[in-house]
TORVOLO-347109 format. One record per residue: residue number from 1; x, y, z of N, C-alpha, C, O, CB in turn; residue in one letter. Coordinates in steps of 0.2 Angstrom, whole numbers, m for minus. Glycine has a CB too. Example, Ala and Ser with C-alpha at 12.3 -4.5 7.8 and 13.67 -1.06 7.14 Angstrom:
<rs>
<r 1,<66,m28,39>,<62,m22,39>,<66,m16,39>,<71,m17,42>,<57,m22,45>,'A'>
<r 2,<64,m11,35>,<68,m5,36>,<64,0,39>,<67,6,40>,<70,m3,29>,'S'>
</rs>
This chain:
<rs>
<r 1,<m83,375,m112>,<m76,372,m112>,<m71,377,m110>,<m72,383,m111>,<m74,369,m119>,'X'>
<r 2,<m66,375,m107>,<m61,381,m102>,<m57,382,m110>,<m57,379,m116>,<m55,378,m93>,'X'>
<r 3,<m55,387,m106>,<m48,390,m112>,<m40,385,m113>,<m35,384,m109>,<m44,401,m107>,'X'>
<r 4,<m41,383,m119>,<m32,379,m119>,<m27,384,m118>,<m27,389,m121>,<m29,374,m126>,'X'>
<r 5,<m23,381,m115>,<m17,383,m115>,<m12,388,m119>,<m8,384,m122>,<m15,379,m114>,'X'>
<r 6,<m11,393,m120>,<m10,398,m127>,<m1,395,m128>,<2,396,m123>,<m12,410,m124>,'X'>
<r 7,<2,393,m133>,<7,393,m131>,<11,399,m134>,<10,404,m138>,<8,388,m133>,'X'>
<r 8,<17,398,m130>,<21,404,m131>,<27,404,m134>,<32,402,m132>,<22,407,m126>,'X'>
<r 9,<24,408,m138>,<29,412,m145>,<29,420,m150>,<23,423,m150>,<27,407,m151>,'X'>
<r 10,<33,423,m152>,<31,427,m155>,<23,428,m159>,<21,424,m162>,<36,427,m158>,'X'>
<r 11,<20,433,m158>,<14,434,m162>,<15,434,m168>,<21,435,m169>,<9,440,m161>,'X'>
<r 12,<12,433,m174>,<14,433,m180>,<12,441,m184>,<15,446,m188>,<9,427,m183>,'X'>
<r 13,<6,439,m181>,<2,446,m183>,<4,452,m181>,<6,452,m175>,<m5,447,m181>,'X'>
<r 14,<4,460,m184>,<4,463,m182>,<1,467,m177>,<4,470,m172>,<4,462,m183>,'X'>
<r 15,<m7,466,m181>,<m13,468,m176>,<m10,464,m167>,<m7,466,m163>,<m21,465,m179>,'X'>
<r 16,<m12,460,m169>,<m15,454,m165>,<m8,455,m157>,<m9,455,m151>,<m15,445,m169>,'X'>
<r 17,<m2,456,m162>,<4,457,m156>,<3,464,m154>,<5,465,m148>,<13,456,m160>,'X'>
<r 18,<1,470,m157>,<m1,476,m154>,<m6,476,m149>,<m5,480,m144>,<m3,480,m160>,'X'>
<r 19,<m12,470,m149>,<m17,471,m144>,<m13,469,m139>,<m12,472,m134>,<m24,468,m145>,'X'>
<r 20,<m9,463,m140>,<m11,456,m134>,<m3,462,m131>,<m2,461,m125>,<m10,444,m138>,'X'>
<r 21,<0,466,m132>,<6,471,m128>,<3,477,m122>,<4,478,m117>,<11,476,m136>,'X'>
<r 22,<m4,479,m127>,<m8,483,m122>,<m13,482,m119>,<m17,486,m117>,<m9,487,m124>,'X'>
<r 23,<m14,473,m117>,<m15,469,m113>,<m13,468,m109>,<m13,472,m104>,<m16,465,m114>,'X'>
<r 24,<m10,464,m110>,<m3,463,m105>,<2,469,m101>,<3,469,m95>,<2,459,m110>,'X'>
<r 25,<4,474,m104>,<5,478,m102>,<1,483,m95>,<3,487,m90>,<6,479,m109>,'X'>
<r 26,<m4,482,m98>,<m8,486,m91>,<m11,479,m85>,<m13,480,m79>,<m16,491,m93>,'X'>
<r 27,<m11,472,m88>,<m12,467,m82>,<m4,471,m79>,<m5,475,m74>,<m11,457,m84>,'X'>
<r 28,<2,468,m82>,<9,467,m78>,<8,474,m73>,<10,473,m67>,<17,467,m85>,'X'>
<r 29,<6,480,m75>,<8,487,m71>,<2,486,m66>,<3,489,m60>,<8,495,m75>,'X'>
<r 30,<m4,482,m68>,<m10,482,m62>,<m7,478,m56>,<m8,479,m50>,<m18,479,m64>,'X'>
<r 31,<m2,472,m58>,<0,467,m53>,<7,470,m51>,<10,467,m47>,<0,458,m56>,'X'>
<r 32,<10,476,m53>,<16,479,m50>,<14,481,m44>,<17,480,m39>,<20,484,m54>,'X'>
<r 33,<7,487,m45>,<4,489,m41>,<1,487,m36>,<m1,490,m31>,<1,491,m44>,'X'>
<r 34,<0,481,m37>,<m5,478,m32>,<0,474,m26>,<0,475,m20>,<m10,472,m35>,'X'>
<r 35,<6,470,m30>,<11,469,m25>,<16,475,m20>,<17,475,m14>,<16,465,m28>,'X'>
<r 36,<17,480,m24>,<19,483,m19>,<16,487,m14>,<19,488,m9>,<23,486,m21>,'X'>
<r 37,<9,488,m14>,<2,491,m10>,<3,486,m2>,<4,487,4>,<m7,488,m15>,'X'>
<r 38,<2,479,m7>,<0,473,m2>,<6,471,2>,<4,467,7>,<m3,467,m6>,'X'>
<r 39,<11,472,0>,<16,469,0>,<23,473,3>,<29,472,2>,<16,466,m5>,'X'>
<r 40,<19,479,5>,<25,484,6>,<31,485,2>,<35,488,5>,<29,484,12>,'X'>
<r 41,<32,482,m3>,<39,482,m8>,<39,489,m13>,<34,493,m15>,<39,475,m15>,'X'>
<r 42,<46,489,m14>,<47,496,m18>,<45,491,m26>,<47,485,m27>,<58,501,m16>,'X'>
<r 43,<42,494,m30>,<43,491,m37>,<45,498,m42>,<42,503,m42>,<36,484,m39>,'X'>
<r 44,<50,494,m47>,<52,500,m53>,<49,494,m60>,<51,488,m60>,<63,504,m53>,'X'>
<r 45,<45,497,m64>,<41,493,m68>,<47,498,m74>,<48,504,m72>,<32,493,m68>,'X'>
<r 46,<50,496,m79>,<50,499,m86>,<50,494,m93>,<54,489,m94>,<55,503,m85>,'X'>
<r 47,<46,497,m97>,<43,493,m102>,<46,497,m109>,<44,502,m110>,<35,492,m102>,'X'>
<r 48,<50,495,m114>,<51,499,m120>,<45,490,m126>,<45,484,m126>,<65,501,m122>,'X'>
<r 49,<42,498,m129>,<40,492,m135>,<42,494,m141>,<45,499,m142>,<32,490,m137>,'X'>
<r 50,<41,489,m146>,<45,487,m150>,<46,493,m155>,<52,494,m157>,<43,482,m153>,'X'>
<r 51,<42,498,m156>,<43,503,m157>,<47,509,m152>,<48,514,m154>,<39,504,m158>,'X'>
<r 52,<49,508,m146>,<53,511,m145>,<50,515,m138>,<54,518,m134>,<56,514,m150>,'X'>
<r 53,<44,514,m137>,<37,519,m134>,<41,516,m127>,<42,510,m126>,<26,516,m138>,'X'>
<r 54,<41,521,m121>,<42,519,m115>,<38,518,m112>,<32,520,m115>,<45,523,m112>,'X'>
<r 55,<37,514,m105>,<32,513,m102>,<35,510,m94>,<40,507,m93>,<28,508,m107>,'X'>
<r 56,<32,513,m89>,<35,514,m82>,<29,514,m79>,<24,515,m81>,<41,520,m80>,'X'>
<r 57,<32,512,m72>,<29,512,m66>,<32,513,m61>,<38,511,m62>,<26,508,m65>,'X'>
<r 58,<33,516,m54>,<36,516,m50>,<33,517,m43>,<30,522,m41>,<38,521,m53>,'X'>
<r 59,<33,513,m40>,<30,512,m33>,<30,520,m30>,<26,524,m28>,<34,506,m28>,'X'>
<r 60,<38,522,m29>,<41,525,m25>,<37,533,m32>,<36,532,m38>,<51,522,m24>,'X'>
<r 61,<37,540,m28>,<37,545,m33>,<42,547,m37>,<41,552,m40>,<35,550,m30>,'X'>
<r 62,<50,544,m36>,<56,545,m38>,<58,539,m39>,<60,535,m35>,<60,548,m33>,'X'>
<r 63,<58,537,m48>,<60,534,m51>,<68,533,m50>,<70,528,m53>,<58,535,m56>,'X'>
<r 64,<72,537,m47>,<77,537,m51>,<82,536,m42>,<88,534,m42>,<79,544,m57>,'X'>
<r 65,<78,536,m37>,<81,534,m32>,<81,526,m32>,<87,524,m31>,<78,536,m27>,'X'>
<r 66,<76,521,m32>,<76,513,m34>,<82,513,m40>,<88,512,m38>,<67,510,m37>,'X'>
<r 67,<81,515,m47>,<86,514,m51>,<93,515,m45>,<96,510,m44>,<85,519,m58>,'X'>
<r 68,<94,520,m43>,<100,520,m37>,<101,514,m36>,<105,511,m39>,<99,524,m31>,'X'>
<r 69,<97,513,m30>,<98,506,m26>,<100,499,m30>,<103,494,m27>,<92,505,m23>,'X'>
<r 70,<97,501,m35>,<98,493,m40>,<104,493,m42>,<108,489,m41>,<93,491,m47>,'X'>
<r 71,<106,499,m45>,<115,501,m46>,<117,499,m42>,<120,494,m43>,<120,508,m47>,'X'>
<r 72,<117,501,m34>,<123,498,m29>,<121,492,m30>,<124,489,m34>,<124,501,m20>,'X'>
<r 73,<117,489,m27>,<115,482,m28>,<116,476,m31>,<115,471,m28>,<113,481,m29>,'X'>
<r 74,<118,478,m39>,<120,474,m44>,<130,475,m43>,<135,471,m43>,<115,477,m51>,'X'>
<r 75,<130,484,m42>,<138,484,m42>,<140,479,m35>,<145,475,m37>,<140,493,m40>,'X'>
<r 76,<138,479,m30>,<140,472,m24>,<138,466,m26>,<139,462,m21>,<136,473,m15>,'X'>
<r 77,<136,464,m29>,<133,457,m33>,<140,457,m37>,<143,452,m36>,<123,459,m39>,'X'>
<r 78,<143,461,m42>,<146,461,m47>,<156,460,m42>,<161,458,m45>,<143,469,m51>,'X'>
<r 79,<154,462,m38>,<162,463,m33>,<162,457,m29>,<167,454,m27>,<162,470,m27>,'X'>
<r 80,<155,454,m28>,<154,449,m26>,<160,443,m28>,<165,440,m26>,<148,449,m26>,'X'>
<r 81,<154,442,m35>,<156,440,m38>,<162,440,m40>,<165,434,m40>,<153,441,m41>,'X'>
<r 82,<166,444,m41>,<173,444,m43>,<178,443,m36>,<184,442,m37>,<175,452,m46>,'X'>
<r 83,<176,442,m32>,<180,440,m27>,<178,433,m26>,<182,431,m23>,<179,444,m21>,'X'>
<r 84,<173,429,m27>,<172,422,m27>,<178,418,m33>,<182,414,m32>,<162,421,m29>,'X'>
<r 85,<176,422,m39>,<178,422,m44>,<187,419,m44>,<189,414,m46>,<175,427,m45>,'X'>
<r 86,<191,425,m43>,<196,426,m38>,<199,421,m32>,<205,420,m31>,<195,430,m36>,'X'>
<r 87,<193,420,m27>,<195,415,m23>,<197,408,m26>,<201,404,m24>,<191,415,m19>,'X'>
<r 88,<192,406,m30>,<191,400,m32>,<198,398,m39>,<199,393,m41>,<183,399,m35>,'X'>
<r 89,<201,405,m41>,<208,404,m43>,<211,403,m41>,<215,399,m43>,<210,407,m45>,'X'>
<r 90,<212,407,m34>,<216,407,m28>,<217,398,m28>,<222,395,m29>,<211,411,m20>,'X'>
<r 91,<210,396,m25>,<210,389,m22>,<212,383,m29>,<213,377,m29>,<199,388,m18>,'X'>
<r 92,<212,386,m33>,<214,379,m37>,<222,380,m40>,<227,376,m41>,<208,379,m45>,'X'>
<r 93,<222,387,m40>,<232,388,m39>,<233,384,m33>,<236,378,m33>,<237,399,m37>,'X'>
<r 94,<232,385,m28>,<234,383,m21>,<234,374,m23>,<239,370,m23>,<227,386,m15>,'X'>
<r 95,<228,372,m24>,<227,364,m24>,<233,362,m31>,<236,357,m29>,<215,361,m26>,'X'>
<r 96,<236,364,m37>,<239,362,m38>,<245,364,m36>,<249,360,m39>,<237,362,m42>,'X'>
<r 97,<248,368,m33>,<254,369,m29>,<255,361,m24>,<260,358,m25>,<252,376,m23>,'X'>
<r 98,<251,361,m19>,<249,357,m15>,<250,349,m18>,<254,344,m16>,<241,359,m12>,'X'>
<r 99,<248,349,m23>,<248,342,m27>,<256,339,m30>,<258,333,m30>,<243,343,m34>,'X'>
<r 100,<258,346,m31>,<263,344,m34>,<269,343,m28>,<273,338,m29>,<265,349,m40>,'X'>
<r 101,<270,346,m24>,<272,344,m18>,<271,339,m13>,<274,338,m9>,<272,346,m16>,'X'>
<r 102,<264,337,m15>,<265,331,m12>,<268,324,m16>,<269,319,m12>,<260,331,m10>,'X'>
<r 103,<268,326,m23>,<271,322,m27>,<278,320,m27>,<279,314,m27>,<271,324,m31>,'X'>
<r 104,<283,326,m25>,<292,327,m22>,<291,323,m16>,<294,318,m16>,<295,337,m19>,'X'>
<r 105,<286,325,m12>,<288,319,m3>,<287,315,m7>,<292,313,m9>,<284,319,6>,'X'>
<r 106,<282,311,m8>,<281,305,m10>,<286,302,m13>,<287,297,m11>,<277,304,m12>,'X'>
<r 107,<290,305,m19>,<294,303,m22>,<300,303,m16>,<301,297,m13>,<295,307,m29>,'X'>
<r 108,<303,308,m14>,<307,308,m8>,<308,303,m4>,<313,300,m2>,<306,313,m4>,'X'>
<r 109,<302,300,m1>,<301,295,3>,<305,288,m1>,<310,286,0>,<293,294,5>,'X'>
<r 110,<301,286,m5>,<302,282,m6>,<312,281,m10>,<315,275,m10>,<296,282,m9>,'X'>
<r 111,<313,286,m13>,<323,286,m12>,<324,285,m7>,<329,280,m6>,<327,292,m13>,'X'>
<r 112,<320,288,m3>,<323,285,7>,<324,277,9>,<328,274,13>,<316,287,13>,'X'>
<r 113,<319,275,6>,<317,269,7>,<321,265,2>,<322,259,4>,<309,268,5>,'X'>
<r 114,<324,268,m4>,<329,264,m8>,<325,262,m13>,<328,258,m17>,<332,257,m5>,'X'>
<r 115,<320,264,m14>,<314,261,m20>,<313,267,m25>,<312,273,m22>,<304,258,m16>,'X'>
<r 116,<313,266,m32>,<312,270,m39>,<318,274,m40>,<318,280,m39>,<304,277,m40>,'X'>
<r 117,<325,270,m40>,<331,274,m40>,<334,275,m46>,<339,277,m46>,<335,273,m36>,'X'>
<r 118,<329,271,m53>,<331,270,m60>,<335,275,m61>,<341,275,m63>,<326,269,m64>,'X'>
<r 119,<330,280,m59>,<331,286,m65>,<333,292,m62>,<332,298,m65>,<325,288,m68>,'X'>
<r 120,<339,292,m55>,<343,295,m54>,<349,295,m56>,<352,290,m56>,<344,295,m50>,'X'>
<r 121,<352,300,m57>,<362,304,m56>,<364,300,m53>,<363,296,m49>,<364,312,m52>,'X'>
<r 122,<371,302,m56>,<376,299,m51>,<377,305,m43>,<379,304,m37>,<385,298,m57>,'X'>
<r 123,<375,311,m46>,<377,317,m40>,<369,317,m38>,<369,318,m32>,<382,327,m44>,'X'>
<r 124,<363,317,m41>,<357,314,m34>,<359,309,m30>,<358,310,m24>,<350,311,m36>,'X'>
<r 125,<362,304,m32>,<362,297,m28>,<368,298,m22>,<369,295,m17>,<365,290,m34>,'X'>
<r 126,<372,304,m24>,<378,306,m18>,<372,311,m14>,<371,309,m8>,<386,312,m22>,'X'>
<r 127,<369,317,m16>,<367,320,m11>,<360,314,m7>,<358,314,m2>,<365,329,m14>,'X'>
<r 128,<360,312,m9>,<353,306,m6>,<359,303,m1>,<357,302,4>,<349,299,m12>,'X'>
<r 129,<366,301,m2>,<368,296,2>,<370,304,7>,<369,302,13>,<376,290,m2>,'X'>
<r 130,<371,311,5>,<373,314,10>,<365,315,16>,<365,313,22>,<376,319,8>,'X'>
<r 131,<362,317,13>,<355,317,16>,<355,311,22>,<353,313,28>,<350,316,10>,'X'>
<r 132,<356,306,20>,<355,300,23>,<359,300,31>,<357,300,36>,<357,294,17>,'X'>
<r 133,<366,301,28>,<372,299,34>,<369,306,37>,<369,306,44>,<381,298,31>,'X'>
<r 134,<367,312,36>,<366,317,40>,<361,316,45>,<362,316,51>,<364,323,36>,'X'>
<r 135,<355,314,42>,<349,310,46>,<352,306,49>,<350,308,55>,<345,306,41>,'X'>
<r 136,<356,299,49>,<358,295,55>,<362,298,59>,<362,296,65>,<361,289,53>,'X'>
<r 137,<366,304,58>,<370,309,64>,<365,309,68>,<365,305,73>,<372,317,61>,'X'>
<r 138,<360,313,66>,<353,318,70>,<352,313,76>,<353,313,82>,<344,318,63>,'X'>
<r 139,<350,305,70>,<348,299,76>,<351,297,81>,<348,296,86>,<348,294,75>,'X'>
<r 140,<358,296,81>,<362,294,86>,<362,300,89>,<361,300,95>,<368,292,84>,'X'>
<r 141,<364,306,86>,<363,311,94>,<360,310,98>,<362,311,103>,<361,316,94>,'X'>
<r 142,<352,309,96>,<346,309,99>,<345,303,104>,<341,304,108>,<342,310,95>,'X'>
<r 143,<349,297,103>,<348,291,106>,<352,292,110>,<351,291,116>,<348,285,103>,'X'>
<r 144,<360,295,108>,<365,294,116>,<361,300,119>,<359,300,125>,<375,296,116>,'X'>
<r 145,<360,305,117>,<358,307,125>,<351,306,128>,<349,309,134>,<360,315,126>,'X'>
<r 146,<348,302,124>,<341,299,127>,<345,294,132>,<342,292,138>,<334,294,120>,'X'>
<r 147,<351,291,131>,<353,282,134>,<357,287,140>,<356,286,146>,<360,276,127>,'X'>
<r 148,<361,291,138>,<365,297,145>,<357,297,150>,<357,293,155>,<368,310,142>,'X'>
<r 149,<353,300,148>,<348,304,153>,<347,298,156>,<348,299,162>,<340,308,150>,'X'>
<r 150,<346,291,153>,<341,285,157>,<346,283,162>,<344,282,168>,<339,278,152>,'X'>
<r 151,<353,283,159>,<357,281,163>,<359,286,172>,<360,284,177>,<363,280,158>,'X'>
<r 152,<357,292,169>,<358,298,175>,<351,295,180>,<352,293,186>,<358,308,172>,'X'>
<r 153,<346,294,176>,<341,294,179>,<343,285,184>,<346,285,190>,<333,293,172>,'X'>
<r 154,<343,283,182>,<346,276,185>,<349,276,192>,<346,274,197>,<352,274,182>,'X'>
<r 155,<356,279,190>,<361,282,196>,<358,285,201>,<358,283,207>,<366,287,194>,'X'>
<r 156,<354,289,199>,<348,292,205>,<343,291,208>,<340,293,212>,<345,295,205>,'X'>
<r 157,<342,286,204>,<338,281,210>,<341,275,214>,<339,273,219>,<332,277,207>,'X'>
<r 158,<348,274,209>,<353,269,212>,<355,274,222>,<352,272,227>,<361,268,204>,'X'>
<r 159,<359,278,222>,<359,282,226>,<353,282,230>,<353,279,236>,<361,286,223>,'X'>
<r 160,<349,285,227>,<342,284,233>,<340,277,239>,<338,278,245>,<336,283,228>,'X'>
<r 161,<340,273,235>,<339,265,237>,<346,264,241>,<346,259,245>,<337,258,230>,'X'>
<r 162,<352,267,240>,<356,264,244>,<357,269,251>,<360,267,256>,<363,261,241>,'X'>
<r 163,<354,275,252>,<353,279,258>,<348,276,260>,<349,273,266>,<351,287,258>,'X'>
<r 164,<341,273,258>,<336,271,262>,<340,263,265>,<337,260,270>,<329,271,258>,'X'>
<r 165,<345,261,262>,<346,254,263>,<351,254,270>,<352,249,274>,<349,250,257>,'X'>
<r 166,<355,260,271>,<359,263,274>,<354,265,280>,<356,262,285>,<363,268,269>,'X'>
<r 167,<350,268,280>,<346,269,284>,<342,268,290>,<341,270,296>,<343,268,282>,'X'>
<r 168,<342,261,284>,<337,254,288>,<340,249,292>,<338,246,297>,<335,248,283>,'X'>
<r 169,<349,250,289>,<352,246,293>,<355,248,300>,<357,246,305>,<358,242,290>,'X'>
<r 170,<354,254,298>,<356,260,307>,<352,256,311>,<354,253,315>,<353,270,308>,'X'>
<r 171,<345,257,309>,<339,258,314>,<341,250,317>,<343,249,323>,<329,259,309>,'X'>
<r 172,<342,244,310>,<341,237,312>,<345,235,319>,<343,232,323>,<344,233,306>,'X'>
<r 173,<355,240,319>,<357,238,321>,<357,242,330>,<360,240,335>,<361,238,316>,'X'>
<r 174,<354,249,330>,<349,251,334>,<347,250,338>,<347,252,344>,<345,252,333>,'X'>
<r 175,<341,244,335>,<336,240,339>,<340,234,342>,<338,232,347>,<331,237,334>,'X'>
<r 176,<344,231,338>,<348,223,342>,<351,227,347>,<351,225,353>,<356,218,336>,'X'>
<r 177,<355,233,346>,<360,234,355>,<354,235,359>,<354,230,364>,<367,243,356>,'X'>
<r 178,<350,238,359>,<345,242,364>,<342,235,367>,<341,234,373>,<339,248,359>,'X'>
<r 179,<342,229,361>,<336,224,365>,<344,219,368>,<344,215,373>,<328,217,357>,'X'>
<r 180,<349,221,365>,<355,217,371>,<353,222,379>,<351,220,385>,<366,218,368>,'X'>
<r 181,<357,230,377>,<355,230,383>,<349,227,389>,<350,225,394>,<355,235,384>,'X'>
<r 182,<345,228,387>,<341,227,390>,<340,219,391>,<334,218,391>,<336,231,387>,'X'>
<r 183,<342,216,391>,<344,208,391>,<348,208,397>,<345,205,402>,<348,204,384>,'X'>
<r 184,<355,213,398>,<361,211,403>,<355,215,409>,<354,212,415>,<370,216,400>,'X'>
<r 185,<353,219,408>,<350,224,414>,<345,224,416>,<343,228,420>,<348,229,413>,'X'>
<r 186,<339,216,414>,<336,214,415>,<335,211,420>,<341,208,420>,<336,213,411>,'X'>
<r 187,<331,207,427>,<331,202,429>,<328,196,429>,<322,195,425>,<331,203,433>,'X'>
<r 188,<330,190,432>,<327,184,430>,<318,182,432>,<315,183,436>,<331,178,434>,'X'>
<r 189,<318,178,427>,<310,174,430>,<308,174,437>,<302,176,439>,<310,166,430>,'X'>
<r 190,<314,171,440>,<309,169,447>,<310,175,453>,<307,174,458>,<312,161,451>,'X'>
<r 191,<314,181,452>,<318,184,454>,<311,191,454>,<309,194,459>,<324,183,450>,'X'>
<r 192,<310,191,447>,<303,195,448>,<298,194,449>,<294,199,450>,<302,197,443>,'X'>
<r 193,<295,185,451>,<290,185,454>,<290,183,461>,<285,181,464>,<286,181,450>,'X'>
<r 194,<296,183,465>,<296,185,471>,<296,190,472>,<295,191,478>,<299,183,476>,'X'>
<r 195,<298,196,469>,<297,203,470>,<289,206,469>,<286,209,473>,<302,207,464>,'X'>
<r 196,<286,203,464>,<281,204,463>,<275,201,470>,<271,204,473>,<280,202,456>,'X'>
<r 197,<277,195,472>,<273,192,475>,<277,188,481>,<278,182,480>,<268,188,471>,'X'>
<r 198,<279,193,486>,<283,189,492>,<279,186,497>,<282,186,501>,<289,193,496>,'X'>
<r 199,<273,184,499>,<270,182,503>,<265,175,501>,<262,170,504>,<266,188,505>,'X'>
<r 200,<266,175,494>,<262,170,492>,<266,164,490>,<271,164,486>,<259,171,487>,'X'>
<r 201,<261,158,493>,<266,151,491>,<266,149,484>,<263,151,479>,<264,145,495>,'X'>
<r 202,<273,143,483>,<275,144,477>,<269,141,473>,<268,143,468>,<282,141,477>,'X'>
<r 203,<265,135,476>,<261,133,472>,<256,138,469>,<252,136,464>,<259,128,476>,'X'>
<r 204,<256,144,470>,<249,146,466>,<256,150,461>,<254,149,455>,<241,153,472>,'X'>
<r 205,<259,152,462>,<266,157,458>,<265,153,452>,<262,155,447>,<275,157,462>,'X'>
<r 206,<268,145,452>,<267,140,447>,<270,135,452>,<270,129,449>,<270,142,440>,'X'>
<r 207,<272,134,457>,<275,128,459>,<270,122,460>,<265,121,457>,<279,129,464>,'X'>
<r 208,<273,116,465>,<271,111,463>,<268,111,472>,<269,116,476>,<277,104,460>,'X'>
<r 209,<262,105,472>,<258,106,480>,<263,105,483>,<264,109,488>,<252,100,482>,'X'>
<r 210,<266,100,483>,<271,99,491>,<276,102,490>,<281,99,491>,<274,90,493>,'X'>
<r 211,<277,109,487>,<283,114,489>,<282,120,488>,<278,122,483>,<291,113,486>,'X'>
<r 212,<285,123,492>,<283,130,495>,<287,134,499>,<292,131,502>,<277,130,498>,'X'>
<r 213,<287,140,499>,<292,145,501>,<289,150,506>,<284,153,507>,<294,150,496>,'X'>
<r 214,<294,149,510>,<296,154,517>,<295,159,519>,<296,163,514>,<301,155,518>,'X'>
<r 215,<294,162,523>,<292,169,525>,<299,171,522>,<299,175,517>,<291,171,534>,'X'>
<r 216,<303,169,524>,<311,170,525>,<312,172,516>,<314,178,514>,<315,162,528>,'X'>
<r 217,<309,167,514>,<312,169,505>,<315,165,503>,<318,166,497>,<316,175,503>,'X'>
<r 218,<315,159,506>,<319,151,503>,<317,149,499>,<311,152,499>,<318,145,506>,'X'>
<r 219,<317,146,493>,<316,141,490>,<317,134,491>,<322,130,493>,<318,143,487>,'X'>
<r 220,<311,131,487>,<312,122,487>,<312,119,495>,<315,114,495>,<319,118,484>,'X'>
<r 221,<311,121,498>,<306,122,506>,<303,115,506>,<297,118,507>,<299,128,506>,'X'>
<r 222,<301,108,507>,<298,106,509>,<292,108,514>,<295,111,518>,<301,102,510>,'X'>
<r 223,<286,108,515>,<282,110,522>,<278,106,522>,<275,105,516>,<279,116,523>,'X'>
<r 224,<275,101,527>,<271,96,528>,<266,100,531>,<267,105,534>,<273,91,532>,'X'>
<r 225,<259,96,528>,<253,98,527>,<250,98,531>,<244,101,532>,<251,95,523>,'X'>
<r 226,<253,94,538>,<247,91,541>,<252,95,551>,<254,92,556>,<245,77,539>,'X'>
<r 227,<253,101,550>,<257,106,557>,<252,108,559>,<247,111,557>,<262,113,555>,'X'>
<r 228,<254,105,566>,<250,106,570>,<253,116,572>,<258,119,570>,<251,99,577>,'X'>
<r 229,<247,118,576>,<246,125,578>,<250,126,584>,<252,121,586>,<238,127,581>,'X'>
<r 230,<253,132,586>,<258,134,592>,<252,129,599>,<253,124,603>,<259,147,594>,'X'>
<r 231,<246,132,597>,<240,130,606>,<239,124,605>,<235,121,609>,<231,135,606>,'X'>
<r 232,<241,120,600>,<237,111,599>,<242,109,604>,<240,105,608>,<238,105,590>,'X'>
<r 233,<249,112,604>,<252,109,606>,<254,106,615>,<258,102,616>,<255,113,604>,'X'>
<r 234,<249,110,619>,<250,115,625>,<248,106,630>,<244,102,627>,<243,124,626>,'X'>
<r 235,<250,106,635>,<248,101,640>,<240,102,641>,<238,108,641>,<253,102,648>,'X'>
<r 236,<233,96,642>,<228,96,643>,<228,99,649>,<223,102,650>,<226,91,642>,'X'>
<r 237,<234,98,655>,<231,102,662>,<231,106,663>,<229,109,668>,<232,100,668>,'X'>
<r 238,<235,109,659>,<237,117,660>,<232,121,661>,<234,127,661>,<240,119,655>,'X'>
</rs>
């Protein structure tokens, strides 16, 4: 049968607490030994027993350089500490600063608003009415010359649109003289298509079959269709 579980408490005995200390005592320095071998670690072992009897180990051949190291170590652990410590004072002064101010606006607002005024003065209820009228100063400032700017802005575009309108009606009126002149200076219909085409009769120009125009340059010319040639004309005995 395996071994039960020993529980752990003071030994009673004296013997028995004397062995089971210089048992234990050379396991704990064999496994000091063996982790720091295996394990490249510095280890400082020290054991006082109950009689007072020292007992050490020391990886390092200089017990008292590790003890070193653990003083700074514990001393930055310890500053550490006191600066967390400190901060989190810091941070809870702060959060109740913070709280209670935000208690005042809230209250503030709401005087603003005209609501929880039970339990003011007669000289709070004056400086609140000054506060107030100071504040609507502020506003109206701020809206006339928001309403000045819109209005300047306005004008300037008002102005704008009446040069481009001014503009337009140059060009408009521009264009009507230029298409008169050119109307008086111009010549007629039929005028340009006997210039264009003085040899051709009128019917191909646009006129009608039975009228047509002259070497000459007549118009509305009758000419019959059926004219005989200068030689039709000539005597058979000739």
């Amino acid at each position: 049968m395996g071994r039960g579980r020993v529980e752990l408490k003071r030994i009673e005995n004296k013997i028995n607490r004397q062995v089971t200390f210089s048992k234990r005592r050379s396991g704990l320095v064999k496994k000091a030994r063996e982790i720091s071998v295996l394990c490249d670690a510095e280890v400082a072992l020290i054991i006082f027993s109950t009689k007072g009897k020292l007992s050490h180990y020391s990886s390092d051949p200089c017990m008292e350089r590790i003890l070193e190291r653990y003083e700074r170590h514990s001393y930055s652990e310890r500053q550490l500490a006191a600066s967390d410590l400190e901060s989190n004072d810091n941070w809870t002064l702060q959060h109740a600063k913070l709280k209670a101010r935000i208690e005042v606006l809230q209250r503030n607002q709401r005087h603003f608003m005209g609501e929880d005024m039970e339990g003011l003065s007669l000289k709070e209820l004056q400086n609140l009415e000054h506060q107030l009228e100071s504040a609507l100063k502020h506003i109206r400032s701020r809206m006339n010359r928001l309403m000045n700017e819109s209005i300047s802005e306005l004008q300037k575009r008002d102005k704008a649109l009446q040069e481009q309108n001014n503009v337009l009606a140059k060009k408009i009126k521009e264009r009507e003289k230029a298409v008169e002149q050119q109307q008086k200076q111009g010549p007629d219909d039929s005028s340009v298509l006997l210039t264009q085409h003085p040899l051709l009769p009128l019917n191909i120009i646009g006129g009608s079959r039975s009228e047509g125009v002259d070497y000459g340059g007549s118009l509305n010319q009758p000419r019959p269709n059926n004219a005989l040639l200068p030689w039709m004309l000539r005597p058979l005995n000739e």
